[in-house]
N, C-alpha and C positions, 0 to 999 in steps of 0.2 A: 247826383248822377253817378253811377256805377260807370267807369273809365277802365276795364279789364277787359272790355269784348273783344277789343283790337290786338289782345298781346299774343305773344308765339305759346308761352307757358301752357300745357294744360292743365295745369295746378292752377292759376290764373283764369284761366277761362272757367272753370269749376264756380267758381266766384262772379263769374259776371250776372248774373241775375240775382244774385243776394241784394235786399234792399239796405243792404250797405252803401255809403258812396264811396266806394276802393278809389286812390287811386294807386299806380304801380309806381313803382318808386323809381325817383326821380324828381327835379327843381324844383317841378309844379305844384306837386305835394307840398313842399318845404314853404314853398312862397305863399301856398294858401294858408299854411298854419302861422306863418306870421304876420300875413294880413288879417287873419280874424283873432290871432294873438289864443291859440288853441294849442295843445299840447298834441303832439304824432303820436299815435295809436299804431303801433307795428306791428303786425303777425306775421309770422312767417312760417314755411312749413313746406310739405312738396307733399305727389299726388298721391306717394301708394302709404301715406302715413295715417293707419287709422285714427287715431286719438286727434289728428286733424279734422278728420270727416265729423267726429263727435261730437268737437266743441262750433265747428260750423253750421252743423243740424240744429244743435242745443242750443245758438247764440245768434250767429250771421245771419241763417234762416229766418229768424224770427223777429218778426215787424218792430213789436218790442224794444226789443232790446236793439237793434239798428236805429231804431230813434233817439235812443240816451246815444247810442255812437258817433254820431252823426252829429247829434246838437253840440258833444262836447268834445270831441276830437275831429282832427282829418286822419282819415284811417288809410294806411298802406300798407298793401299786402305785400310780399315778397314768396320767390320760388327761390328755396336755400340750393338746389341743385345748378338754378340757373346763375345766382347770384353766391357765391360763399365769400365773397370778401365782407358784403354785407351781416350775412349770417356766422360769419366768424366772429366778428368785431362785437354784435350785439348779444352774442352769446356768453361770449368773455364776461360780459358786463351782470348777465344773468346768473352765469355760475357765481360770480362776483358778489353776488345780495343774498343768492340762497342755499347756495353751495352745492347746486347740481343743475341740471339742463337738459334739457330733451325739447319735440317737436309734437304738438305747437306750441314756437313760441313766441310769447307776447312780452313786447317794451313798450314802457310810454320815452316818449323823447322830446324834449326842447324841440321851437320851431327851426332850428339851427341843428339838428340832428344826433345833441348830448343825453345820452341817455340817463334817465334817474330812476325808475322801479321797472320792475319784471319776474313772468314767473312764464312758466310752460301750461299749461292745461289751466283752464278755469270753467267748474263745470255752472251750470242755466240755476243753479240752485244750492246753498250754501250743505255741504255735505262732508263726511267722517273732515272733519276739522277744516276743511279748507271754504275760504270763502267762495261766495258765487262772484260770476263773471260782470253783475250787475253792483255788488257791494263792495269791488273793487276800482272799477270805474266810478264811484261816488266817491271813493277815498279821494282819488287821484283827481277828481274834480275840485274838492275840500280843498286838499294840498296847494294846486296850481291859482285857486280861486284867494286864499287865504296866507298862504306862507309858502310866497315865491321866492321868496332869500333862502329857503331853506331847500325848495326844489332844485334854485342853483346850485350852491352849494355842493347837494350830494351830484349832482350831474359833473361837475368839476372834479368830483374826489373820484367818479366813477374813470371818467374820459383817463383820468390820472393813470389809474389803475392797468385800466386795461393798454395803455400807452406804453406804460411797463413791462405786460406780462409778452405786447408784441415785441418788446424787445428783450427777453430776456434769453432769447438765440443768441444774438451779440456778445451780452454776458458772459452766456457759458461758454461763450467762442474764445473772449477775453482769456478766461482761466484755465482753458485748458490748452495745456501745450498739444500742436498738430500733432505730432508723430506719437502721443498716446496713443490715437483716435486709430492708428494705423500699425498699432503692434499686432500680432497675431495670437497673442494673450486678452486679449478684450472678447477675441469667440470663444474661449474657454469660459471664463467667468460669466459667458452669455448663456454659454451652456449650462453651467452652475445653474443658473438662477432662472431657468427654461424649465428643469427638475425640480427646482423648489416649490413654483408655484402650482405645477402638473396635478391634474385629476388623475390619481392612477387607475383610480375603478371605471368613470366617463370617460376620460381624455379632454380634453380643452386644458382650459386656464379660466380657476374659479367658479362661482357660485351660479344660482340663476339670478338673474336674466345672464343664459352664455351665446356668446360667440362665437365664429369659426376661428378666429386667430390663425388665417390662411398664412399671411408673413412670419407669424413666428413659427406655422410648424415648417415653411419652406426653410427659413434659417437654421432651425433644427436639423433639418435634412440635409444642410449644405454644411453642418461644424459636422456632424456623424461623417460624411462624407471625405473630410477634412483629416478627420481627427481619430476616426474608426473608434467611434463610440456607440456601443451599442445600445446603451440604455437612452439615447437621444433619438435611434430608430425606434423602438418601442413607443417614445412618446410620439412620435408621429403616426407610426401605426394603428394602436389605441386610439387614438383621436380621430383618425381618418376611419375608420372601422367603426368606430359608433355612430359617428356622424351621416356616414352614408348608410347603414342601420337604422336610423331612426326617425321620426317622423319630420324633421329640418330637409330632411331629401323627399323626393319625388317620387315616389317610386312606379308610378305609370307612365309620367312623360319627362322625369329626368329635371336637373338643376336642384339649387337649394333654397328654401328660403333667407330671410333675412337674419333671423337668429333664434333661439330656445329660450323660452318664457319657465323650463325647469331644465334641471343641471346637466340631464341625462338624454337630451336632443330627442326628445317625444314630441312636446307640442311647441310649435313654431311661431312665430307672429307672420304670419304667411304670406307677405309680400314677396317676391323677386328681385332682386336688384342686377343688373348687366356687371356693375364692378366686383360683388361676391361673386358670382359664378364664374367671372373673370379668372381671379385671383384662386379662386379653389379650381378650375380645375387645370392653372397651372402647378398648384401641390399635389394635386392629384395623376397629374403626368409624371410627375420627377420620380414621385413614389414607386410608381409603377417602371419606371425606367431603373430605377435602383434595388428592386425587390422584386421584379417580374411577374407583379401577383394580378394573375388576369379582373378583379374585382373591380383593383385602381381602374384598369383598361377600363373596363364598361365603365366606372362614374365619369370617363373623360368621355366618352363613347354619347351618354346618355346626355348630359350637361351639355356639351358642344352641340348635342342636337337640339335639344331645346333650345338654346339662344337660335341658330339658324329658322329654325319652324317657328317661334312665335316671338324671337324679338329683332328682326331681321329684316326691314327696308326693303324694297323689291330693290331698290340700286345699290345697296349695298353696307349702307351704315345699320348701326344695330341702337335699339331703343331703348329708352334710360331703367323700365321697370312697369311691372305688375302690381296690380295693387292688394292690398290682404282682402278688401270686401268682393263680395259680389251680391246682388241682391241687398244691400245693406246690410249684409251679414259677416262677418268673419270666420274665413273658410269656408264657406261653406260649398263654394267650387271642389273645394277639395275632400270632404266628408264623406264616410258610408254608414248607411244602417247595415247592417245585419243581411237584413232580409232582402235588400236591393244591392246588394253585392253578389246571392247565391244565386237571385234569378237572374241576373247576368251572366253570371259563367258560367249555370248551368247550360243556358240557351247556346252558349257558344263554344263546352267544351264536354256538354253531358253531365247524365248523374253521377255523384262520386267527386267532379274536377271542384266544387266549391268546397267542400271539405277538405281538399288540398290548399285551396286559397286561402279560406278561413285561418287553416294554422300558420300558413307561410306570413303572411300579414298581420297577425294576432287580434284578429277581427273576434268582436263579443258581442253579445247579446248588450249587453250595457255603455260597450264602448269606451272609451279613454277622454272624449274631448263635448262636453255638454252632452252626452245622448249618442253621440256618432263617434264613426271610429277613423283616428286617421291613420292610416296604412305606415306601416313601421316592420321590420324583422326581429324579432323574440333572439334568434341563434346571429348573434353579433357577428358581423363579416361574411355571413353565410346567403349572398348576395348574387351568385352565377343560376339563374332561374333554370329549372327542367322543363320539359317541352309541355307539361299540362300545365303548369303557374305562367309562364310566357303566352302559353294561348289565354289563358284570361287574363294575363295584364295589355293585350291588345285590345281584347275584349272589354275590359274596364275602359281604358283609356278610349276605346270609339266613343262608348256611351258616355265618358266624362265630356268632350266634345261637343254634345248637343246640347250643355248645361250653357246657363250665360255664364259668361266668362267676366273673370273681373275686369277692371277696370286700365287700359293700357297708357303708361307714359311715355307716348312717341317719339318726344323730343330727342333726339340725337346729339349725347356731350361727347366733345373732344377727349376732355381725360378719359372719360370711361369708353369710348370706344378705343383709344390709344392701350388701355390696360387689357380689353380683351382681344384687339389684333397681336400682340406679343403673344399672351397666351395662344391667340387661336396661329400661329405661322409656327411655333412650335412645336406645338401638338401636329401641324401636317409635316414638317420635315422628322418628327421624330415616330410619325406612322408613315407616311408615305401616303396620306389621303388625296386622292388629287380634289375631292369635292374642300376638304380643309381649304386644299391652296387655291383653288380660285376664288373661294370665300374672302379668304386673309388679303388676295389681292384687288378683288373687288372692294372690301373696306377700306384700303390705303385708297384705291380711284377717287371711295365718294369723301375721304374727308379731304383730299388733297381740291377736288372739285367743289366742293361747296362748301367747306369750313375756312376756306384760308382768301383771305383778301388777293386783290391783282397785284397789290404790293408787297403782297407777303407775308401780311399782319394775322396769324390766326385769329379765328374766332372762338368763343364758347359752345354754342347753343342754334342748332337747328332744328326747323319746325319743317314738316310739307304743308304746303300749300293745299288750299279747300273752296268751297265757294265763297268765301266771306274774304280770304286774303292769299296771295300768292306763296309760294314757300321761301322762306328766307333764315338765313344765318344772322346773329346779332349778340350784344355784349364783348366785350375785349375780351381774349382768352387770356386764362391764371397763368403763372409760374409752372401750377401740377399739370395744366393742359401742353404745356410745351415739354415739361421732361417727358411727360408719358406718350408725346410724340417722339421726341429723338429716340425712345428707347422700342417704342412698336416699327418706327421706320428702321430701325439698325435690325431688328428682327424680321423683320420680311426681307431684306437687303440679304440675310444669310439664306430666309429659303429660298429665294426665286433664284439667287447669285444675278441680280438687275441691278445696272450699276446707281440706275436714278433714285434707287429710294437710299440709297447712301448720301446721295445729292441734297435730299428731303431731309434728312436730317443733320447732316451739316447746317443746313438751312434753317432747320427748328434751333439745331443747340448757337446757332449766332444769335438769333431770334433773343431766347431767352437769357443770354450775357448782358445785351446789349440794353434789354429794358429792364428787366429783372433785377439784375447784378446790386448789392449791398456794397459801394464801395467803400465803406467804412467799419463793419466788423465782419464782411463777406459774405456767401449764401445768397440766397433770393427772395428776393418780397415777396408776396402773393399778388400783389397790380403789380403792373408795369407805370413806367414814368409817363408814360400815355395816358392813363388812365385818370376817373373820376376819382376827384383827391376828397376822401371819407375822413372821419376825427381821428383818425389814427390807420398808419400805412399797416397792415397785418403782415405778419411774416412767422406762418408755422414751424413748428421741428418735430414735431413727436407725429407718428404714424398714427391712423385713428382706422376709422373703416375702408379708409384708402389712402394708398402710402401719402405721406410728405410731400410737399414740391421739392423739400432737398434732399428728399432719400431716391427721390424719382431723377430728380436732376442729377443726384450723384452718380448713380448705377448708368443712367444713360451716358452721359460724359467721360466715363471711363470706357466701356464699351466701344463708343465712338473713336477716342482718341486709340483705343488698342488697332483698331482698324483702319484708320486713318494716318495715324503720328501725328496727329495736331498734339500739340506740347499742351499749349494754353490750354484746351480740353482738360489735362490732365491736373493741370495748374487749380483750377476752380474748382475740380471736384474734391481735390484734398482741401481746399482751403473750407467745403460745405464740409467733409468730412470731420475739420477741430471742430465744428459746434455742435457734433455730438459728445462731445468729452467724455467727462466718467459716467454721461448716466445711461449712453448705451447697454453696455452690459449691466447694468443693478435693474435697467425695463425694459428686457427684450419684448414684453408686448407691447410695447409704445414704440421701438425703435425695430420693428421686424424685416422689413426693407432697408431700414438702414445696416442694419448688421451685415445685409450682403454686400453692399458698397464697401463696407469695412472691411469684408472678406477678401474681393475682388484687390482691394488696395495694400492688404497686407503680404497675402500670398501671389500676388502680381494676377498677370492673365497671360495663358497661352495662344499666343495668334495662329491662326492655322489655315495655310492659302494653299487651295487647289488647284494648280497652275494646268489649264487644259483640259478635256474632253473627257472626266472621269469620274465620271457619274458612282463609282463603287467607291473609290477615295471621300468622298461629300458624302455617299449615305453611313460611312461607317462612323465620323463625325456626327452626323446630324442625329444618328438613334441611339446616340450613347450620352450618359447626364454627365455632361462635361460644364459645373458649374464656373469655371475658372477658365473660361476657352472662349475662342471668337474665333469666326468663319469668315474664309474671303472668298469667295469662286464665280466662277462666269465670266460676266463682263468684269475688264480691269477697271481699277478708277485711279483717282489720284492717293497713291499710298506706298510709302515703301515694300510694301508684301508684295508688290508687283515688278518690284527694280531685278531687271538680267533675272528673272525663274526662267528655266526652260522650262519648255511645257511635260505635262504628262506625270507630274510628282505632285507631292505633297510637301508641304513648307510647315515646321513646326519651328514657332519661335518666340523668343522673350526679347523684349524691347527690339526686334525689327532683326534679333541677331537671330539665325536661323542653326538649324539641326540637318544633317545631310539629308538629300533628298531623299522623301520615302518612294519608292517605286512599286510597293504592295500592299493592300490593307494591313497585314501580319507585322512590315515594318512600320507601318504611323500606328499601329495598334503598343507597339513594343515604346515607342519615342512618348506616346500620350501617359502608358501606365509610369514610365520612367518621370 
């Protein structure tokens, strides 16, 4: 029996009609593998991952091969998005055997949940060297069937391992003295080696497969900013300039894809994700607040629009991802020929306007990407459309609309909505959008409304409800779900100046001390002490495609405490901050959010309380990249930034000590540059 029909996942549901017997993981699972004394069969993987779909079609689907599964294992599926404690742990152990990792991935595991082999992809038929999916499962039946000492064994060496590698925060926590962590020489040497690894001809950092590396060029932008380095602006420039050039952006309805399968951000593996578009287009704002160059403007313009248009909850929360297929294809949502390119914009903009297109997009007769061409700019940065390429990228973009659309993962996570309300409450206090801020405030409503217990417990992961089941929130929220709430509610607390969502995240950063908290070499676990106890408690440090729980928990916790004066706030985040030690700066792409923490903690932060009805004092704050700065206005709360201010000035100040009242934009403009 297939046990996946019920669950919220729609990765999970993908799977319920496989004649596999899934189930989702959980007791049950565990308890049938050792009542039939059968080895767990793990896959894991989430919805918009194609090489998932591949080896599902090639394997899962297939009657087949679900009967060798079936006979010799109990199989349990997992969604990594909804589950990463899980998919952390099991990954460590996978990197661990074969020295790399990706999605889908497959573990076999003891009925007790020790892992002993694993690989990612296994394709329906043994090919360019790798075995098939069916002559690995005979291995491992061999193994388990014949030389169960030896299965233990490496399951114990594995559990060992990765036991180690969760603790090896601690460690560095051990050895490195705090106040290293917190000199203002650590963003130099960050910067160094931000330079070294640089594409100077693409921009990124390294080869294909690239990335956007959103955190390291924002840390890039905040030591240049620091430090007036301009060769630090250029790598961000460079980088943000190709990127939104090339075919990784959208260029009819905006956003990025997932990442560039070649060096130079042409062709994409074309899924969506809520947290890249997040993160890039809060790099994509600061840029533009720090260079004025209206291009940034539109990628924030276009990107913000698309999350709202099509990853956007009628109430309010925003959806986890798009997926790269449609039709079973890859890209093919987003493809053109040639010739169904010109008779669209002919129709919609005359003869003559597709030979504008053609060159603006570098559309061929041959195309770039299998036969079809994916829209990209040839003149690097040269992105502000004229009024005939604008009427056919409407024109495109209707008729892409009537295509089927990929594949949507509705599911609504906490962190990744917490990472794009920051972004998105900043991007409207630093344009003045009011559709931003009722957005940014509508998504604080629905996760405060439906992600968080009546006791206060956040959650992970919400689904709406359908005819089969009601809508419901479910899973313990992470470590990263609570930093990247204190840090989106301390950001909307500066646009709206509402005193509750300061409340809110008070509320989240106790939340995450209290369960979270490492009281033995400090930082935060990834479960909470609540939570279901797995072979090993996990506890990240290095940033990956989304910040850290301690880069997020750190940057939030200072923030807070600048606002606030909670001490202890302030206390935790340096003690998260030693267990970055020396390797922050030697891997600013692993530690790219961290280094702002680092920033914020070396060169302090400016507190800045708007006492009173002055709306010009707040906007000249809020549209200006004041990476080292915090906002107090509106409603008062509980905070010294509020003690005896008369009204009607601005409060500029370090540790709560203030600067004489400014009475004009011109003076808090003079006190901020000072």
């Amino acid at each position: 029996m297939n046990r996946l029909g019920g669950e919220t996942s729609p990765y999970l549901r993908q799977h319920r009609d496989n004649p596999v017997e899934w189930y989702p993981w959980g007791p049950e699972a565990f308890e049938a593998a050792a009542e039939r004394d059968r080895p767990v069969l793990l896959s894991v993987g989430y919805s918009s991952c194609h090489w998932c779909h591949v080896m599902a079609h090639e394997s899962f689907e297939d009657p087949d091969t679900a009967a060798i599964m079936n006979e010799l294992f109990v199989n349990v599926k997992v969604d990594r998005e909804e589950r990463p404690d899980v998919d952390a742990i099991y990954m460590d152990s996978v990197q661990a055997m074969t020295g790399r990792g990706g999605w889908p991935m497959t573990v076999f595991c003891t009925p007790d949940g020790r892992p002993f082999f694993g690989g990612t992809y296994y394709p329906d038929r043994p090919r360019g060297g790798m075995a098939s999916f069916r002559q690995v499962m005979a291995a491992i039946d061999e193994a388990w069937t014949n030389r169960r000492s030896d299965v233990h064994a490496q399951a114990d060496q594995l559990v060992a391992l990765i036991d180690r590698t969760s603790r090896a925060a601690a460690a560095m926590g051990a050895e490195a003295a705090p106040s290293g962590a917190l000199d203002g020489r650590v963003l130099d040497r960050a910067g160094d080696a931000i330079l070294s690894s640089f594409d100077p001809e693409w921009g990124g950092f390294g080869g294909a497969p690239k990335f956007p590396a959103a955190m390291t060029l924002a840390s890039a932008l905040r030591i240049h900013h620091r430090s007036d380095r301009p060769e630090l602006l250029r790598v961000v420039r460079t980088s943000l300039d190709a990127m939104a050039s090339g075919g990784i952006y959208d260029h009819l309805g905006g956003g990025f894809a997932r990442y560039s399968v070649d060096h130079r951000w042409l062709v994409p593996h074309f899924e969506k994700m809520l947290y890249d578009n997040a993160l890039l287009t809060r790099v994509y704002l600061h840029a533009w607040m720090v260079t004025g160059e209206p291009v940034y403007r539109q990628v924030v313009d276009e990107t913000i629009g698309y999350v709202l248009r099509d990853l956007r909850h009628p109430d309010g929360g925003f959806y986890s991802a798009e997926d790269a297929d449609s039709e079973g294809v890859e890209g093919k949502f987003y493809v053109w020929s040639e010739p169904e390119l010109r008779a669209v914009v002919r129709a919609a903009a005359g003869a003559g306007a597709d030979d504008e297109a053609v060159a603006w997009w570098g559309v061929t007769p041959a195309g770039n990407f299998e036969g079809a061409n994916i829209l990209n700019r040839p003149v690097r940065g040269d992105l502000i459309r004229p009024v005939t390429v604008e009427t056919a990228r409407q024109a495109l973009f209707e008729c892409r609309e009537s295509r089927i659309r990929p594949g949507l993962d509705d599911k609504v996570l906490t962190e990744w909505n917490g990472l794009m309300l920051s972004a998105l409450a900043e991007a409207a206090a630093a344009t003045g959008n009011p559709e931003w801020r009722a957005a940014a405030i509508a998504n604080g409503e629905f996760l405060v409304a439906n992600l968080r217990r009546d006791d206060g417990r956040w959650l992970r992961s919400w689904q709406a409800g359908d005819a089969e089941r009601p809508a419901q929130a479910r899973h313990l929220a992470y470590a990263q779900d609570y930093g990247a709430i204190v840090d989106a509610m301390t950001t909307l607390a500066e646009l709206s100046g509402e005193a509750r969502w300061v409340d809110e995240a008070r509320a989240a950063a106790d939340g995450l001390l209290e369960l979270f908290w490492d009281g033995d070499a400090g930082g935060v676990f990834t479960t909470g002490n609540d939570a279901e106890k797995l072979v090993t408690r996990p506890k990240d440090l290095m940033d990956n495609a989304t910040p850290s729980a301690q880069s997020l928990a750190a940057c939030g916790l200072l923030r807070l405490a600048a606002l606030t004066g909670e001490s202890r706030y302030l206390e935790r985040a340096h003690e998260i901050m030693a267990l970055f030690g020396p390797a922050a700066p030697q891997h600013p792409t692993a530690f790219g959010r961290a280094l702002e923490a680092i920033d914020m903690a070396a060169n302090g932060l400016d507190e800045i309380a708007v006492v009173g009805d002055r709306p010009d004092l707040v906007a000249a704050v809020q549209t200006r990249y004041l990476p080292g700065a915090v906002l107090a206005w509106g409603e008062p709360y509980d905070s010294p930034l509020w003690a005896d201010r008369p009204e009607g000035f601005a409060y500029v100040c370090r540790d709560f000590a203030c600067q004489s009242p400014a009475a004009t934009v011109e003076e808090l403009l003079t006190q901020l540059e000072a």
